[in-house]
N, C-alpha and C positions, 0 to 999 in steps of 0.2 A: 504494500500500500504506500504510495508515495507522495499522497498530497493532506497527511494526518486523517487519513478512513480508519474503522477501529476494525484490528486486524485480530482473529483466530487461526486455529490450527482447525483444517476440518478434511474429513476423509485422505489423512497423511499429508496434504500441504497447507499452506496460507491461505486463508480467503478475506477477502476486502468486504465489509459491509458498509456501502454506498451510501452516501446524505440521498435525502429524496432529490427527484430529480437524475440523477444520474446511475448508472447500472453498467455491466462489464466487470472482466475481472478487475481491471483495476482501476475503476469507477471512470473512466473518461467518455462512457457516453453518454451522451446527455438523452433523455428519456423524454418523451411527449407527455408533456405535466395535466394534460387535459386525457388520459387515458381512464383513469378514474373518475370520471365526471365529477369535477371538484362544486361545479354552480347547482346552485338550490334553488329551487320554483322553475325551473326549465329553463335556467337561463344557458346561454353560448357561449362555450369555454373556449379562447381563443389564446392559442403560443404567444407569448413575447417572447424578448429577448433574455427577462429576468425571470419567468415562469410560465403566467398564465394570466390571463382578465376575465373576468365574466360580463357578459352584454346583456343585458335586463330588455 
């Protein structure tokens, strides 16, 4: 883990556990923050650059 991820030992080697948002072994992809449908009342989860917005 190279950017302070919190790192274990799992099935014989290292495994990275990712901040949200990001996923890979060693956390550098960035994930589609709107996969979870993060907006309530049906709102439009839309990507930015820093996560995600919801459109009412």
């Amino acid at each position: 883990c190279l950017d302070g991820e919190i790192c274990s030992v799992a099935d014989g080697g290292p495994k990275c556990f990712c901040p949200d948002g990001f996923g890979g072994a060693s956390c550098k992809t960035k994930l589609n923050s709107c996969v979870s449908n993060p907006c309530q009342n049906g709102g439009l989860c839309l990507e930015t650059s820093s996560g995600f917005r919801c459109e009412c």
